[in-house]
N, C-alpha and C positions, 0 to 999 in steps of 0.2 A: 750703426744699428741703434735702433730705438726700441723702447719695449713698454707695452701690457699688463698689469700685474693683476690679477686676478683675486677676489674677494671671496672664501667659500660663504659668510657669512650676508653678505650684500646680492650674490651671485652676480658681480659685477666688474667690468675692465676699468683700471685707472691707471693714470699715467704716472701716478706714485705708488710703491707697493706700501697694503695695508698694515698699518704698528701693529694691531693685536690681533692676535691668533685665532684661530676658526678651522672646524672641519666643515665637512658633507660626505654624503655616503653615494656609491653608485653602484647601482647593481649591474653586473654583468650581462645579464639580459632583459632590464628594466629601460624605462625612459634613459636618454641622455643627458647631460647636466647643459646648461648653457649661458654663458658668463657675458653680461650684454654693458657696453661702453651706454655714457652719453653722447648725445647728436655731433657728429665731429663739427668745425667749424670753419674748415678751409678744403677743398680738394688736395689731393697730395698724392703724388705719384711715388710709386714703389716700385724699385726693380732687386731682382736676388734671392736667396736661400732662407726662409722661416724654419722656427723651433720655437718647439712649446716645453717648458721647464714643468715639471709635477715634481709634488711630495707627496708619494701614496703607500700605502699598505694593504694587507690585502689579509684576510680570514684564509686563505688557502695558499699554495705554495706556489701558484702563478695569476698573471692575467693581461689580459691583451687590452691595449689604449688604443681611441681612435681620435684624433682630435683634428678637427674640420673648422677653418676661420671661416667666418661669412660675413656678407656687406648687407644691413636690413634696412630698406628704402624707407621713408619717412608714413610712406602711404600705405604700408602695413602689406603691399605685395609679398610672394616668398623672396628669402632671402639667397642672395649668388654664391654658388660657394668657392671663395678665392684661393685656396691653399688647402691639404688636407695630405695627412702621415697616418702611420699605425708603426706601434713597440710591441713586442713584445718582454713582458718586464724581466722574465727571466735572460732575455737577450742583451741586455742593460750595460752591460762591460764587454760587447763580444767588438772584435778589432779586426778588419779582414784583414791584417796584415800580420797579427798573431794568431797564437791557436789555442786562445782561452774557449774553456766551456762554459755552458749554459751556466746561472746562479741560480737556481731557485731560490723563491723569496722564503722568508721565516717569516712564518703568521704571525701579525701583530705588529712586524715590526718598520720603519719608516724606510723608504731608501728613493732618491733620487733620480727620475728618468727625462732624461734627454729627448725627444722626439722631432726627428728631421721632415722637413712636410716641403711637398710639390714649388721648387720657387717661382718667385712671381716674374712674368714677363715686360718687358720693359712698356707694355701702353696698359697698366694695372694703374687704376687710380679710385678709389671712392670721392665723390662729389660733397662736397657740406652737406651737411642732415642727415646723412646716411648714420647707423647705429653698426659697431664693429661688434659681433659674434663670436665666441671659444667656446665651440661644442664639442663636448667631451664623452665620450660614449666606452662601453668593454663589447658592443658588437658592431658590425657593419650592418645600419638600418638605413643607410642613406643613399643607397642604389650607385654610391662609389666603386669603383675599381679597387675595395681595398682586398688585402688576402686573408686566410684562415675563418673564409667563412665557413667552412664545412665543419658539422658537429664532429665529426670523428676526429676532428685535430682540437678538438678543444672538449677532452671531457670534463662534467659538472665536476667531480671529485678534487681536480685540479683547477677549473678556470669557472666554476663557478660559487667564487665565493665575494663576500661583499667588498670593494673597495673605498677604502676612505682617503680622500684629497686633503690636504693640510694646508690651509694658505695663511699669511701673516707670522709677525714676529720675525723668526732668524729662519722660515719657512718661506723663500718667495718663490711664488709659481707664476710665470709669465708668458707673453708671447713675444719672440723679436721680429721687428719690423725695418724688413730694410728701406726706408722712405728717403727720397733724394730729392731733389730740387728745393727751391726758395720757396715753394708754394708750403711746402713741409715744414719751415721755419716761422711761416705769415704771423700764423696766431699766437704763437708765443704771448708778447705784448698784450695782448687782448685778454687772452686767458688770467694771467698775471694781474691785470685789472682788474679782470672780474674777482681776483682772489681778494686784492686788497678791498675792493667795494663790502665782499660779505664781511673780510674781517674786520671793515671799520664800524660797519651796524650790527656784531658782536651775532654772525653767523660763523660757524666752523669752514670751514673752506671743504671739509668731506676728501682731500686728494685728489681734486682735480685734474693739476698738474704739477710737474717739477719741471725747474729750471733747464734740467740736463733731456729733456722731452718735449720734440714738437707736437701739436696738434694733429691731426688728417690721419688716413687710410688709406683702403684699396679698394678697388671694383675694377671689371675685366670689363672695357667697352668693346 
């Protein structure tokens, strides 16, 4: 597996998670957040089970995540949507094999969510150029099949209060990517190059990449 880490401050995907810490805020029936990669630089085929890592909290005692990966063409068309879950945060620790109960969240305070999303089919590939997307939403506004869309299962007094995302520092929030083949491996090198190029005319490299991380994506042909 490979992974994503997510910038709340950049709103950005990099293949290193970022040193210093950052929120954002999302409102539960406001815009979406949307965490946008640089242009990838190799095709890369993906097969297998995605999860998206959050560190949130929440002004009210629940709230429901939707997180939607997508593949955005270089030509600015709408973007594919390759993968896509929903948590519910109170749901956070429930085990079908035990018989724990719901947690409610405590306002204010930070807690960990795991989110399993639709896996990817074995002919999933994003092309070079394409830009990798983590849309992160508290409703279903994207005509997906997700559930709890009906108001009566989600009143304001419990799910609508503001969510804040925590990314960076000892906070990392990511996407896993299961990407396979040598095409997944290509740019490594490349990338690496370009890092030492910036660092040797005394640009920051920004987290590019890490060693332990290939290059490429998805897109469903």
């Amino acid at each position: 597996m490979s992974s994503m880490y997510m910038s709340a401050q950049e709103k950005s995907l990099t293949w290193s998670a970022p040193p210093e810490p950052s929120t954002i805020d999302l409102s539960p029936l406001g815009e979406p957040l949307i965490f946008l990669s640089a242009e990838l630089m190799d095709e890369t085929k993906l097969e297998g089970p995605l999860a998206t890592t959050l560190f949130i909290s929440s002004s009210t005692t629940d709230a429901d995540l939707f997180a939607t990966l997508q593949a955005f063409p270089p030509d600015a068309r709408q973007p594919e949507v390759l993968a896509q879950g929903t948590l519910r945060a109170s749901n956070r620790n429930l085990d079908l094999f035990r018989s724990e109960q719901p947690a409610p969240l405590t306002p204010g305070t930070v807690v960990e969510l795991r989110i399993a999303m639709s896996p990817a089919r074995g002919n999933t590939v994003v092309p070079a150029g394409y830009r990798l997307g983590l849309r992160i939403a508290g409703h279903d506004g994207s005509g997906a099949a997700f559930p709890r869309g009906a108001e009566v299962d989600r009143p304001k007094e419990v799910f609508g209060g503001k969510t804040t995302i925590y990314t960076g520092g000892d906070r990392t929030n990511f996407v896993t990517l299961p990407i396979v083949g040598d095409a997944a491996w290509g740019s490594q090198k490349a990338e690496r190059d370009q890092i030492r190029k910036l660092s040797s005319s005394g640009v920051e490299s920004l987290g590019l990449v890490s060693d332990r991380f290939p290059q490429g994506g998805i897109l469903v042909k």
